[in-house]
N, C-alpha and C positions, 0 to 999 in steps of 0.2 A: 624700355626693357621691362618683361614681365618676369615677373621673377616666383616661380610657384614652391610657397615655404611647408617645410615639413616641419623642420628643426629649428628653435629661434639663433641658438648655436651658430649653427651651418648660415643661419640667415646674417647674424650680424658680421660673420666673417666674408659672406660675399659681397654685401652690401658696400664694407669699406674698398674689397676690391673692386666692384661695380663703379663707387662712385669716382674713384681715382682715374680709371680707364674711360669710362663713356659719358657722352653729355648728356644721352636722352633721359629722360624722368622714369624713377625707378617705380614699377605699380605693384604692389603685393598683392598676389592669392592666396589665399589659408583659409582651410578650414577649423585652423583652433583658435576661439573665438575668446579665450581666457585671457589672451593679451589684449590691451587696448589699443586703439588707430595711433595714440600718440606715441605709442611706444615704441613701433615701425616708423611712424617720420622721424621719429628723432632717429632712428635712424640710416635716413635719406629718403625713404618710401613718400615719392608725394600723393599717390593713393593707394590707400586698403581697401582690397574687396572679398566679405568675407563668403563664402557658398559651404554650401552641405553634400554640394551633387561632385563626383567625378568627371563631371563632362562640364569643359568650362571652354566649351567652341562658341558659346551665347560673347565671349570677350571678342570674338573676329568679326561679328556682325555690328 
């Protein structure tokens, strides 16, 4: 499940829904780079990927 974060907010409240409902492994997108990688795992995220760009179609390839 890719999960593309705006809000840490919004994020830590879907994440708990995410992880309850699905089993696949949750990947963050964000661009705001002020949080750290451990701070999205600890809340279920088993990768952070941070980008600058809008276009994050480089994740399909």
């Amino acid at each position: 499940m890719v999960f593309l974060e705006d809000s840490l907010a919004d994020t830590c409240t879907l994440a708990e829904v995410i992880k309850a409902s699905i089993i696949a492994p949750l990947i963050v997108v964000t661009k705001n780079k002020k949080y750290p990688k451990r701070l999205y795992e600890c809340l279920g995220a088993r990768h952070v990927v941070y980008t600058n760009c809008n276009d994050i179609t480089f994740l399909i390839h």
